[in-house]
C-alpha positions in Angstrom: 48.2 -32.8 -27.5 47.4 -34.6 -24.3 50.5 -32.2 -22.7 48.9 -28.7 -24.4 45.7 -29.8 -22.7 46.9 -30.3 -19.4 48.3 -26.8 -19.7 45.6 -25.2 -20.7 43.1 -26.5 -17.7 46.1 -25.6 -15.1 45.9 -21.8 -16.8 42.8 -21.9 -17.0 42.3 -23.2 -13.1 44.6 -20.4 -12.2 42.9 -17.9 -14.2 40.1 -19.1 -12.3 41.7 -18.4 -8.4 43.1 -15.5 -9.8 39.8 -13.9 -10.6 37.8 -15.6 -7.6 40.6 -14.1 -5.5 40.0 -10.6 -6.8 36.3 -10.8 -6.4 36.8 -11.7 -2.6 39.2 -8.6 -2.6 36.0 -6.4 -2.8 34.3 -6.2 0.2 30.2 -7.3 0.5 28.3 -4.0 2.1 26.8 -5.7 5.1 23.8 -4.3 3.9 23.3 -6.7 1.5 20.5 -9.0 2.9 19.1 -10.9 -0.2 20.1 -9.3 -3.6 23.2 -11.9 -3.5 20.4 -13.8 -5.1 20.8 -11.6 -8.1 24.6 -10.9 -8.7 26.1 -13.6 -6.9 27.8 -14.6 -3.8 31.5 -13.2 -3.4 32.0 -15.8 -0.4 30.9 -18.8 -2.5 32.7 -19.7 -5.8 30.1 -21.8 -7.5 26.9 -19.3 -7.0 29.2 -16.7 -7.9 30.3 -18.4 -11.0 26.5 -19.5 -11.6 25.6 -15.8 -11.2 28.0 -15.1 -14.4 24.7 -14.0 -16.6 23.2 -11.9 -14.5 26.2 -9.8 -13.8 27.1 -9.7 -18.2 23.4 -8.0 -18.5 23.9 -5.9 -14.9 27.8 -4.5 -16.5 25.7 -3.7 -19.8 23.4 -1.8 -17.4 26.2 0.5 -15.9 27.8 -1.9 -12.9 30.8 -1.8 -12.1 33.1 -4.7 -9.9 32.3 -2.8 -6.7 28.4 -2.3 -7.4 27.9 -6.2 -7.0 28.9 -6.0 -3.2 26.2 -2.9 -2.8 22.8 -3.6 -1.6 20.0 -3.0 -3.9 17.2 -0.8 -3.4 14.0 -0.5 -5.3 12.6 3.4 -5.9 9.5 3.2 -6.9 8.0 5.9 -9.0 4.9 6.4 -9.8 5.4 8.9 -12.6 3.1 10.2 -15.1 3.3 14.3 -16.5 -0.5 13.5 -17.2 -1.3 14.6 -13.3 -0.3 17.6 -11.1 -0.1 14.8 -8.2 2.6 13.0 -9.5 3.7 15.0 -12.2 7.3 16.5 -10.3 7.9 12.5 -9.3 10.6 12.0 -12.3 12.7 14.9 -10.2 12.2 13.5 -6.8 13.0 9.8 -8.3 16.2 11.2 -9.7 17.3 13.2 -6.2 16.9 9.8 -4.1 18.6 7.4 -6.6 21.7 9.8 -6.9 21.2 10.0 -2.6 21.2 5.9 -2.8 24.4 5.8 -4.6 26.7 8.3 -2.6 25.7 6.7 0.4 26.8 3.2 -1.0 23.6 1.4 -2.6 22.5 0.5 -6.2 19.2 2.1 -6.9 16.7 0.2 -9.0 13.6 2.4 -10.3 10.6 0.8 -10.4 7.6 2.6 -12.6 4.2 1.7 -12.2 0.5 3.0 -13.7 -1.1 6.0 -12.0 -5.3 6.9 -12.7 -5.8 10.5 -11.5 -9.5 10.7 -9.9 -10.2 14.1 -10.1 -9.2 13.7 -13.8 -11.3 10.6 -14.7 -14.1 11.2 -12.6 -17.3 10.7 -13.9 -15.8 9.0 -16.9 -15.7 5.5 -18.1 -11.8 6.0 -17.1 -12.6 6.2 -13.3 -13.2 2.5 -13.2 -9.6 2.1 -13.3 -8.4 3.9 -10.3 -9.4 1.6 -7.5 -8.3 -1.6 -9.5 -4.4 0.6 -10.4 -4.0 0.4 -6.2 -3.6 -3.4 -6.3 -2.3 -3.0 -10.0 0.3 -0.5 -8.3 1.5 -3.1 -5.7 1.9 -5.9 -7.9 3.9 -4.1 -10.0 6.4 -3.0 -7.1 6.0 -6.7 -6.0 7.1 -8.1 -9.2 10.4 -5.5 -9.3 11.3 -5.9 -5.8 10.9 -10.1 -5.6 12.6 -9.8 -9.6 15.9 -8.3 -8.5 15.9 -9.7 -5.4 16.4 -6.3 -3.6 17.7 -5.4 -0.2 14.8 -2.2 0.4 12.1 -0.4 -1.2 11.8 3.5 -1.1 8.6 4.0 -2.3 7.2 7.4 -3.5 2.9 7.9 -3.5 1.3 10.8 -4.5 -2.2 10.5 -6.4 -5.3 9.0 -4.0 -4.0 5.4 -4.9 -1.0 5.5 -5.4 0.0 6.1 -1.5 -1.9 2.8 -0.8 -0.5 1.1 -3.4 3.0 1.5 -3.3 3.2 0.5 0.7 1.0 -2.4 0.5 3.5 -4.5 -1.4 6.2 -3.6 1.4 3.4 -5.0 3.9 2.5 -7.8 1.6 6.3 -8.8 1.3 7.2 -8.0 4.5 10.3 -5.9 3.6 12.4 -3.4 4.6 11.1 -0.5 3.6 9.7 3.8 3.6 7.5 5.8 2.3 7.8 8.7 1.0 4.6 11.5 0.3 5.3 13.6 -2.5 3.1 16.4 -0.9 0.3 18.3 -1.1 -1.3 21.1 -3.7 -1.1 24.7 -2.7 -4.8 26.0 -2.9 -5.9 28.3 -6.0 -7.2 31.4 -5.9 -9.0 33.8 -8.6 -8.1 36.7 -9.5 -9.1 39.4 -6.9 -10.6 37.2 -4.9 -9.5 35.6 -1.4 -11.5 32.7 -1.7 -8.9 30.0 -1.2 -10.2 26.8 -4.4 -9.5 23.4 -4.6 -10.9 20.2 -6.3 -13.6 20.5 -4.7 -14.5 23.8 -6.1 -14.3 23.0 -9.2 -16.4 19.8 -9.0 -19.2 21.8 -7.2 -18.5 24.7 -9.7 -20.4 22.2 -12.2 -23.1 21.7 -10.0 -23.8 25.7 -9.5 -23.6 26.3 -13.4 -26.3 23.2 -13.8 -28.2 25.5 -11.3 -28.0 28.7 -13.0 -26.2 30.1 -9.6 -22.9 31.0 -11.8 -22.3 32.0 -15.6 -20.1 29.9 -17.6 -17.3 33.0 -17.2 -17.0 31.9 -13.6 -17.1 28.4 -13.9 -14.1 29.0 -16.7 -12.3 31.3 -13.8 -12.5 28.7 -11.3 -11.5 25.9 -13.7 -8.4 27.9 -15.0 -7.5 29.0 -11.0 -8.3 26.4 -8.4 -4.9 24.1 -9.4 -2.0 26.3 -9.5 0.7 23.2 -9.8 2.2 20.2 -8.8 0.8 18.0 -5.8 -2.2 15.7 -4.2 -5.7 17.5 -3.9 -5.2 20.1 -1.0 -7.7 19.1 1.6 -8.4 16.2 3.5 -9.4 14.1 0.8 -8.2 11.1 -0.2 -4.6 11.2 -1.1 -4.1 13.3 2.1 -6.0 11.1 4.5 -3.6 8.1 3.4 -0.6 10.5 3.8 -1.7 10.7 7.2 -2.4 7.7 7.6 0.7 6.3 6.3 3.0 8.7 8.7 0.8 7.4 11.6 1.6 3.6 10.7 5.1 4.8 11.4 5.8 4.2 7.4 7.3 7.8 6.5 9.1 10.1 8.4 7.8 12.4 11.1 6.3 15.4 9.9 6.4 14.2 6.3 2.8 14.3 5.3 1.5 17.8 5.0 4.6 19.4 3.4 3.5 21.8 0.2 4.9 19.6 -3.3 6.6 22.6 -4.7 5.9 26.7 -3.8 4.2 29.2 -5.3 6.9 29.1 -8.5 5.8 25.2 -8.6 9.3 24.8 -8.0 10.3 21.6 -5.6 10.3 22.8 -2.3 13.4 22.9 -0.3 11.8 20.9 2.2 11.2 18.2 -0.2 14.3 17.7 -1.7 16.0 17.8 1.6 13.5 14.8 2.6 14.6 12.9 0.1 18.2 12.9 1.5 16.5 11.7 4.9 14.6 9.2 3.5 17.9 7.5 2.3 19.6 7.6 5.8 16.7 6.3 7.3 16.4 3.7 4.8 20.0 2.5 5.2 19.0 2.8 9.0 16.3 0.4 8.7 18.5 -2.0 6.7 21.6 -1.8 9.6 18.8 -2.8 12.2 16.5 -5.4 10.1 13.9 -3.9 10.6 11.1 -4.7 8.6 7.4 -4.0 8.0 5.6 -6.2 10.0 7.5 -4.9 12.9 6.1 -1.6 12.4 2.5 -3.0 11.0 0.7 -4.1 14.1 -2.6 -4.4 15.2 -2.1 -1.0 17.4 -0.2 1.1 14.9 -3.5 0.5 12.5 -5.9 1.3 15.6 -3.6 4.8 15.8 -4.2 5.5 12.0 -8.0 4.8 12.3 -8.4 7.4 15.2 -6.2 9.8 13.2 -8.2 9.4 10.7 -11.7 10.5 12.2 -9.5 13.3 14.2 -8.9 14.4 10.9 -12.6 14.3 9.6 -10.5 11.8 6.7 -11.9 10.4 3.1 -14.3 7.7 3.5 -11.8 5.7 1.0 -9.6 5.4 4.1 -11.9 2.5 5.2 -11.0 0.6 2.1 -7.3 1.6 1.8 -6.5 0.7 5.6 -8.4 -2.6 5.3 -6.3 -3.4 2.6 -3.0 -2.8 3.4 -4.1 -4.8 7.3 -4.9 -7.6 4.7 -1.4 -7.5 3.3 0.4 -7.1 6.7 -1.7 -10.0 7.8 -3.4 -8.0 11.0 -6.8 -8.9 11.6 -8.9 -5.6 10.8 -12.6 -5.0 10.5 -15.0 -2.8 9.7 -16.2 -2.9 13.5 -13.2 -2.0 14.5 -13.9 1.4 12.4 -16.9 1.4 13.9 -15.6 1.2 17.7 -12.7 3.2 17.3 -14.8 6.2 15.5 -17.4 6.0 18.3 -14.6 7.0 20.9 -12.9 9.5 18.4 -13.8 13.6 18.3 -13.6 15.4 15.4 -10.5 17.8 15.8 -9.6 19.0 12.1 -11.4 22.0 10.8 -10.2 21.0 6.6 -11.8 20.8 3.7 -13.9 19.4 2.7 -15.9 20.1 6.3 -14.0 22.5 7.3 -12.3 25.9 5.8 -8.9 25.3 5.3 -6.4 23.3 3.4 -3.5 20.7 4.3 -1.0 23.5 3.3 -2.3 25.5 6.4 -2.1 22.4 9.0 2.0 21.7 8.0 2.1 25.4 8.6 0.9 24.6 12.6 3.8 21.3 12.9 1.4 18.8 10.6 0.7 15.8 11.3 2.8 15.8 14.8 1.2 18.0 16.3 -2.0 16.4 16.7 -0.4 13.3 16.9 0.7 14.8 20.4 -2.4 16.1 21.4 -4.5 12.4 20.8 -1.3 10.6 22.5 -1.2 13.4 25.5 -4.9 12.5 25.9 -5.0 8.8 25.7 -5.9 8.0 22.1 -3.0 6.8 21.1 -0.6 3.6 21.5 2.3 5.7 22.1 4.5 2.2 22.0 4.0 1.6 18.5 8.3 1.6 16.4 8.6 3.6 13.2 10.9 4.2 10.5 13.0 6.5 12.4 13.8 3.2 14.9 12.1 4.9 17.7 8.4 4.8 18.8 6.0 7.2 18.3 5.5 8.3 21.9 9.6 9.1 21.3 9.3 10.9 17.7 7.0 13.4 19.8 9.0 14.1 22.8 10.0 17.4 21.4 7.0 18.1 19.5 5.3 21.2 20.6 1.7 21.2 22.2 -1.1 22.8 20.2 -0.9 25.8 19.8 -4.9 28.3 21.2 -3.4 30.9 18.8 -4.8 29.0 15.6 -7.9 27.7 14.2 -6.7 24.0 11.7 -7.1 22.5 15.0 -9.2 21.7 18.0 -8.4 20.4 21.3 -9.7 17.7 22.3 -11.4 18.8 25.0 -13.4 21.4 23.2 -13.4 19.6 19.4 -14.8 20.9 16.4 -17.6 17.9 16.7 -18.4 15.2 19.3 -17.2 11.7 19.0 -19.3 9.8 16.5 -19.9 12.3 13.9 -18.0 11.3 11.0 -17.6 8.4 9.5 -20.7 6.0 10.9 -20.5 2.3 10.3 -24.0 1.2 8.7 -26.3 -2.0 8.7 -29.7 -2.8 7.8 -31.7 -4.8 4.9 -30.0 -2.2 2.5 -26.7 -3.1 3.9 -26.5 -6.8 5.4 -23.0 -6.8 5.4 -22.5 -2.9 6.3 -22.3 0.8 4.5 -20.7 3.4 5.4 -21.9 7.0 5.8 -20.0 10.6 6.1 -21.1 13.0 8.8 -18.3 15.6 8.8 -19.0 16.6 12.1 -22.7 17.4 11.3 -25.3 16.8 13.9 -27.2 13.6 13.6 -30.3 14.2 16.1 -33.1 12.4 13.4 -33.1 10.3 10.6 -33.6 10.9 6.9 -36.3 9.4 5.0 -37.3 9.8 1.9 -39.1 8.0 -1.6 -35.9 6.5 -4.0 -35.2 7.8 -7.1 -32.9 4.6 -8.2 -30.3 4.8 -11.1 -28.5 1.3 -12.5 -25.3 3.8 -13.1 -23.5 7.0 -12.3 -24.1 8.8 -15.7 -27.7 8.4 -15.9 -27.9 9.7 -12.2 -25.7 13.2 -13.1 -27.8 13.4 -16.0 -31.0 13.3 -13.9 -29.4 16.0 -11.1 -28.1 18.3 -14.3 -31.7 18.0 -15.4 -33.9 19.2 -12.3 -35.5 15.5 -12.1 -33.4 14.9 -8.5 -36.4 16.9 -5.8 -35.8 17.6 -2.5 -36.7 14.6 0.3 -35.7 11.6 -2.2 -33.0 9.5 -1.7 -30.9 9.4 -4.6 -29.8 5.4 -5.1 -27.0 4.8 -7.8 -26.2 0.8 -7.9 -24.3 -1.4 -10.1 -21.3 0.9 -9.2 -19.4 -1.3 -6.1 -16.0 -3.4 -6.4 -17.8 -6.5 -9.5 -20.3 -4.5 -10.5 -19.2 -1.5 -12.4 -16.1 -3.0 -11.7 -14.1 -1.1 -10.3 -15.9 0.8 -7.9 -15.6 4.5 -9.6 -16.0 7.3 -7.0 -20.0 9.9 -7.1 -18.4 12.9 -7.1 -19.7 14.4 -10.3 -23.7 13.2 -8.9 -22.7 13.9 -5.0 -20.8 17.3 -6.4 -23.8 18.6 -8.5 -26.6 17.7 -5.4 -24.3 19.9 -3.4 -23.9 22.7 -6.4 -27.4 23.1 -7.0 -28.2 23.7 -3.5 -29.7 20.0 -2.4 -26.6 18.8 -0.4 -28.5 18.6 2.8 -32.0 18.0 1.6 -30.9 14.8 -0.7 -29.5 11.4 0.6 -27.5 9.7 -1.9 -27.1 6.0 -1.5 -24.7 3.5 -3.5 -22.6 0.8 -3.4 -19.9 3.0 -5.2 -17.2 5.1 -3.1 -16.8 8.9 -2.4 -14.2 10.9 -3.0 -12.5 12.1 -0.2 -13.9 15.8 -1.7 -17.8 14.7 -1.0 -19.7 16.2 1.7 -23.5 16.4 2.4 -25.8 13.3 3.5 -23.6 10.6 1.3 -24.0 6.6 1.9 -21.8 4.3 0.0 -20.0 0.7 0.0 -23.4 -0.5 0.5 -22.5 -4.7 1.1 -23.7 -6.6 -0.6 -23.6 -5.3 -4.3 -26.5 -5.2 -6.2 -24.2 -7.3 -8.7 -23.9 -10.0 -5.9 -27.4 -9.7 -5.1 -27.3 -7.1 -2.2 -30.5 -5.8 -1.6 -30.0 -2.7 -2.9 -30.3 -4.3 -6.2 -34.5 -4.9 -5.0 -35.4 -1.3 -4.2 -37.6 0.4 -6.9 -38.3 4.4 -7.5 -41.2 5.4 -4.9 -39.6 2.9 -1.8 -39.0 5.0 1.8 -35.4 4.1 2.5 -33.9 5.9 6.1 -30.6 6.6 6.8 -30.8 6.6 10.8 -26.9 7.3 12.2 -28.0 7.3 15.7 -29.1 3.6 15.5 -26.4 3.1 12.9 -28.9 1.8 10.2 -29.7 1.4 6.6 -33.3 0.3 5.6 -35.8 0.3 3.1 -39.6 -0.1 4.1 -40.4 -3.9 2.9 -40.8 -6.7 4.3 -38.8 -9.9 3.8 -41.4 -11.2 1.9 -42.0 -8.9 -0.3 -38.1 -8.6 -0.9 -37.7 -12.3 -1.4 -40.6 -11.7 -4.4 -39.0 -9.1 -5.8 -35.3 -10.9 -5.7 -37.4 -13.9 -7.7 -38.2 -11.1 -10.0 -34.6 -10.0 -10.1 -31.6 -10.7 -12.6 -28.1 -8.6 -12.3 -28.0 -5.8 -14.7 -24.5 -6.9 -16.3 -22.3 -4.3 -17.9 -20.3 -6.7 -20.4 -16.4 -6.1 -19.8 -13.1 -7.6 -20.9 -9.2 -7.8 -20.5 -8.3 -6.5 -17.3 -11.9 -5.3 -16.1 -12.6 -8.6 -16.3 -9.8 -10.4 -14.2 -11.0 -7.8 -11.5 -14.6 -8.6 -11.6 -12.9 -12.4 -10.8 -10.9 -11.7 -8.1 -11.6 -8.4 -6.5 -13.5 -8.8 -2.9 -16.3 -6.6 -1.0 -15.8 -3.2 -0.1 -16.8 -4.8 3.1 -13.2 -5.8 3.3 -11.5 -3.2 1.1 -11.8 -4.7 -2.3 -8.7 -6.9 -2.5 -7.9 -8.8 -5.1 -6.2 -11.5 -3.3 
């Protein structure tokens, strides 16, 4: 017995050098930075042998010997067929994971929720869509950290869902790209040039409400203004962050104004070869280690701020850009908003200020283009590294100079507006902390002032504009709507859409300490800080109070005194909306718009 058993361990032990020797026959990609963590170290016998488990389920999976010496990349995807934004995202997953694997990785895909704004707007859904950005990184965070991957290709689409999916890689530190998965082509009506979008539709509303169309038209423009697959077409939200993200140096050059599919809504050429590129510069990224916060700095988010008011962008860049500093651990404000759009023209003539549509600037060289016209005249850090490995003062060396022979885009010596008329940084006693307010290039020579008309919620106030109660002169206050209140800080565009609709766009003010959508336009005032849940002072103002909106001074104020608001705050008690589950656990943990609302 004793004899058999001694034979058995020596086979055994042999078994055991013979297999350890084949494992070290296969080579380890030199790519392979962390994921050893998951399927095991080929140059160390024990964690290899402790790492047995892992690699049973990973076989079960698909893997094969030579897949656990592969790095391991996560692809994000933020999929849903309930949304034209992300709806072709399944397709573009598919073309970069079969990329991943011919060039030698092991592509992991990583789902995560996605909210559609323009599809929940105005309804109780909407309160999910800010609180799905942070939902969105933590899901990509718990994939990524899970399986221990090597990189992240990350795919955004939807308003937050371009946010969401890069603040984990900032958050984590990792090496990792974006990539946009474009822009809507606009709509049009039948026998009519009139080029539609989101916005049309949501002001569409406003004009029926106002007797200014028949329902047959509002039905034409509903049935026209989307023809397929990509993000909302002008410089609203999801476009602004594309921007954005490409002037970060997160996605490639040129990769943010690019059509999502043509006018077959078939994936565009263009797209699919970007997801080849994507891949290469990934693997690029990975041979030079270079990670996020080498990109993230201080003066790459000073460059997307002053792209962003070039652009005339969504007042939800604010929040998204303070959030994802937050996550890459750079100290931004919202002074530094506030300094850097006082120095900053207005060069972008896009909706929803201007007349035409993102399809129509990646027709002129995108983003580029004025990339090179703010670095030629000194707006830019041009020193700033990017995903390509180079800086972006080298991604434009070939870049052409704007073009006189179009219209998307001004110069900036003769801009479409002056420095310091778009988005303006307010405080006041209606905004201790600050507000912010949308100019679009409009002229901001006097204040408005005007009696309140004051609404504890959105639906009551669309009501009120849908029934002629809204006059011209008052200032429209919605509260209870910011980050804890609501929660979840739904966007005004049904309210702010209907005031422009019904023809009082530039005769109301509308004040809240909701957001905008990146669609809104007129004389709009939100992320009023404090909440009237926290017991802003916004909470205190009652119909009949003069509140001005004064951009020159940079103000927000309602005619009392501190007395008489420290009565009426004895007075005062939060009007709670009662919530549960996962409303709830943001109500906990979410933060002030005055620092982007995150929730950690």
């Amino acid at each position: 017995r004793i004899a058999l058993v001694s034979a058995l361990r020596g086979t055994i032990g042999l078994l055991y050098v013979g297999l350890m020797a084949d494992a070290k026959k296969i080579k380890t990609s030199g790519h392979k930075v962390r994921s050893n963590d998951l399927t095991g170290d080929r140059s160390n016998d024990y964690h290899w042998i402790k790492r047995t488990a892992a690699r049973s389920h990973l076989r079960a999976a698909g893997f094969k010997d030579e897949d656990f010496s592969k790095p391991l990349v996560t692809v994000v995807c933020p999929f849903s067929n309930a949304l034209p934004c992300n709806n072709h995202f399944r397709v573009l997953a598919d073309l970069i994971v079969d990329e991943v694997e011919k060039k030698g990785g092991k592509p992991f895909v990583c789902g995560t929720p996605v909210v559609s704004d323009g599809e929940t707007m105005g309804s109780y859904g909407m309160r999910y869509s800010l609180i799905s950005r942070d939902w969105i990184a933590d899901c990509v965070e718990i994939m990524h950290e899970a399986y221990s991957a090597d990189a992240v290709i990350s795919l955004g689409g939807c308003d937050k869902t371009v946010p969401g999916v890069l603040m984990p890689i900032a958050r984590l530190n990792a090496v990792g790209i974006c990539m946009y998965g474009g822009t809507i082509l606009p709509g049009h009506c039948p026998g009519q040039d009139t080029a539609l979008d989101a916005q049309s539709v949501m002001e569409a509303i406003g004009s029926y409400g106002a007797g200014l169309i028949d329902i047959e038209e509002l039905h034409k423009i509903e049935c026209h203004a989307l023809p397929g697959s990509g993000a909302c077409g002008g410089m609203f939200t999801a476009n602004t962050m594309s921007s954005a993200v490409e002037t970060l140096g997160m996605s490639l050059p040129g990769s943010a104004s690019g059509p999502a599919v043509d006018i077959s809504n078939v994936i565009t050429a263009e797209k699919k070869e970007e997801c080849v590129k994507i891949v290469d510069a990934m693997f690029q990224l990975l041979e030079k280690r270079i990670t996020a916060k080498q990109i993230l700095t201080k003066k790459a988010f000073e460059n997307a701020v002053t792209v962003m008011y070039a652009l005339g962008g969504s007042t939800n860049g604010v929040l998204h850009l303070l959030a994802l500093a937050h996550e890459a651990e750079v100290e931004l404000s919202i002074e530094d908003f506030d300094r850097i759009g006082s120095q900053t023209p207005l060069l972008s003539n896009l909706k929803p200020h201007g007349k035409y549509h993102m399809a129509d600037l990646d027709k002129i060289g995108g983003i580029p283009v004025i990339l090179k016209e703010l670095l030629r005249t000194g707006f830019l850090h041009g020193d700033c590294l990017t995903v390509t490995g180079f800086t972006i003062a080298e991604n434009l060396t070939n870049v052409p100079s704007l073009s006189e022979l179009q219209t998307v885009l001004y110069h900036v010596d003769k801009p479409m507006a002056p420095a310091g008329r778009h988005i303006i940084i307010l405080k006041g006693n209606l905004a201790s902390d600050s507000a912010v307010l949308k100019m679009s290039g409009k002229p901001c020579d006097k204040p408005f002032q005007g009696p309140a008309i004051v609404f504890d919620g959105e639906h009551e106030a669309f009501d009120a504009i849908m029934g002629h109660q809204v006059k011209e002169g008052q200032v429209l206050v919605i509260r209870y709507e910011g980050p804890k209140g609501s929660p979840g800080m739904p966007e005004m565009l049904s309210p702010s859409a209907a005031l422009v609709g019904s023809g009082l766009g530039t005769t109301v003010a509308l004040v809240t300490d909701g957001r905008f959508s990146g669609a809104t336009h007129g004389i709009m005032v939100g992320h009023v800080s404090p909440e009237a849940f926290c017991g802003g002072n916004i909470a205190l103002i009652q119909n009949g109070d003069i509140v001005t909106i004064d951009a020159i001074t940079k103000t927000l104020s309602v005619a009392l005194s501190d007395e008489e608001l420290g009565e009426r705050r004895k007075q005062w008690s939060p009007f709670n909306k009662p919530v549960k589950g996962l409303l709830l656990k943001y109500r906990r943990s979410v933060s002030s718009a005055h620092s982007g609302a995150v929730t950690h």
